[in-house]
GUTI-460928 format. One line per 5 residues: number of its first residue (from 1); for each residue x, y, z of C-alpha. Coordinates in Angstrom, 2 decimals, always signed. Last residue first. Layout:
// GUTI-460928
NUM> X Y Z  ... $
//
This chain:
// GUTI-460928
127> -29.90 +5.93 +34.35  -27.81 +4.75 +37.38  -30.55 +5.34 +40.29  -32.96 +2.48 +38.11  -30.24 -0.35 +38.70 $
122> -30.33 +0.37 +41.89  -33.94 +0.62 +42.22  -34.63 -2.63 +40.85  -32.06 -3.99 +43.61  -34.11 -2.76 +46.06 $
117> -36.89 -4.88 +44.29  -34.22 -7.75 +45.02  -34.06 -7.19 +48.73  -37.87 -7.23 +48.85  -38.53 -10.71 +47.15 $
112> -35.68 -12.28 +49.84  -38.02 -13.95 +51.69  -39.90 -15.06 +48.76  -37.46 -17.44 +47.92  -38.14 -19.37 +45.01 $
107> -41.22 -18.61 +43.57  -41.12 -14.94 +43.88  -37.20 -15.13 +43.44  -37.47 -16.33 +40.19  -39.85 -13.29 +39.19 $
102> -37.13 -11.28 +40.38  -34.59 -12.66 +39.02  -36.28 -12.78 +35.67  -37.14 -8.90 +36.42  -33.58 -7.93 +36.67 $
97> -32.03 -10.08 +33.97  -31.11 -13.58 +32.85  -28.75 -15.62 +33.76  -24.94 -14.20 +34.58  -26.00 -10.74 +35.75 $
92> -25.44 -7.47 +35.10  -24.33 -4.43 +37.15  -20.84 -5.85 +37.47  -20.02 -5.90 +41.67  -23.83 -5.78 +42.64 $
87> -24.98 -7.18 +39.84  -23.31 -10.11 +40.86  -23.90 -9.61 +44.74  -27.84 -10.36 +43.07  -26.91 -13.27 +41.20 $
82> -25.10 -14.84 +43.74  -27.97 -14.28 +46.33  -30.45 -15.66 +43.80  -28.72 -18.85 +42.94  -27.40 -19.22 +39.40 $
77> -24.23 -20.31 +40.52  -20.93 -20.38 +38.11  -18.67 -18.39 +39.61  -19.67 -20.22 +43.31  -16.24 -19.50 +45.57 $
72> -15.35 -16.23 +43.93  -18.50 -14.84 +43.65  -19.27 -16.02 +47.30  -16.49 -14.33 +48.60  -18.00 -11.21 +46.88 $
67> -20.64 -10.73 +49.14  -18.99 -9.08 +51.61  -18.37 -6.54 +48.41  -15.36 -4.52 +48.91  -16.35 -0.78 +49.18 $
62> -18.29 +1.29 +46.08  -16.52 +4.24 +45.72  -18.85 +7.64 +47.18  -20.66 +9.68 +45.18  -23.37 +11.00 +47.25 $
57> -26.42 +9.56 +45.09  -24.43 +5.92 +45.68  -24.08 +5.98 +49.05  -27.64 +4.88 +50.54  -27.99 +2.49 +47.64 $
52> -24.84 +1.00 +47.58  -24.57 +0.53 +51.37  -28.05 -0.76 +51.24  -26.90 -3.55 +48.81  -23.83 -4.49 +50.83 $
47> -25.43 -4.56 +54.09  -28.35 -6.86 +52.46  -26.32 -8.97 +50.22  -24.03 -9.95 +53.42  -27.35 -10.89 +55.16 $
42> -28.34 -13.09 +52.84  -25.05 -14.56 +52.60  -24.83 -16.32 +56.50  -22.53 -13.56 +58.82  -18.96 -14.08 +58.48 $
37> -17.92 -10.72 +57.33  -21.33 -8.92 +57.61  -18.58 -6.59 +60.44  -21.76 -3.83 +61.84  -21.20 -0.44 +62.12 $
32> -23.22 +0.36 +59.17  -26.60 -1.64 +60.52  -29.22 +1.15 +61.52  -27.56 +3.36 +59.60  -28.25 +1.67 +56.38 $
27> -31.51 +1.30 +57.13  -32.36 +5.27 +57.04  -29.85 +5.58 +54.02  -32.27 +2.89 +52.62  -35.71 +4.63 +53.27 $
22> -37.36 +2.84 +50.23  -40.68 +1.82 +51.91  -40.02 -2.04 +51.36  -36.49 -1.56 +52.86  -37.22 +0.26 +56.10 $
17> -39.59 -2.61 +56.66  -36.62 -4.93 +56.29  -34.75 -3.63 +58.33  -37.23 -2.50 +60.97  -38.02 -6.40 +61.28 $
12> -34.09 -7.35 +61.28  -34.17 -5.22 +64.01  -36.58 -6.10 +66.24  -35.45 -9.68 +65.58  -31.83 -8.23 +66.65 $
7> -33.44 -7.25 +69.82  -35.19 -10.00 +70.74  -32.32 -12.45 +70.55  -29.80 -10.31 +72.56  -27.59 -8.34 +70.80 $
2> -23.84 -9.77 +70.55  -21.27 -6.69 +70.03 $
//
């Protein structure tokens, strides 16, 4: 289902505010439904991260990554989306750690600063 133009910039908006406050079962609702398929890899990482974090407390088996087609294609990448659907899939990453990424990511790509604190809390939720 195609939203118009508006409407998924409304949403991307609550996304991501739903994000920085830590309500991620909250966000994950608002996009479960949703095929991330062939949708651009930032937005794979998202529905794959929130489905993690709103799932993981309730037991349920981690689903195929839609990330994980980049894994395959880019083994070797030290970008900040591979990274992240990295630890997604192994819980460690390639280069580095957690707050390397995210430091990298501050001067990188901001815009994605918020999806890899989520990952912080991840990685916190398994301790």
């Amino acid at each position: 289902m195609k939203r118009p133009f508006f409407n998924q910039y409304q949403l991307d908006k609550k996304l991501k505010e739903l994000i920085k406050e830590k309500s991620y079962s909250q966000a994950y609702t608002l996009i479960k439904d949703r095929d991330a398929t062939h949708l651009n890899i930032n937005i794979k990482l998202e529905q794959d991260l929130l489905y993690q974090l709103s799932n993981e407390k309730k037991g349920k088996q981690a689903k195929k990554l839609y990330c994980e087609s980049m894994l395959k294609d880019y083994p070797k990448s030290p970008s900040i989306p591979v990274e992240a659907c990295r630890y997604l899939k192994t819980r460690s990453l390639k280069y580095g750690n957690l707050k390397d990424l995210l430091k990298r990511t501050q001067s990188e790509q901001p815009h994605l600063h918020y999806l890899i604190e989520a990952l912080q809390d991840l990685s916190k939720e398994k301790k």
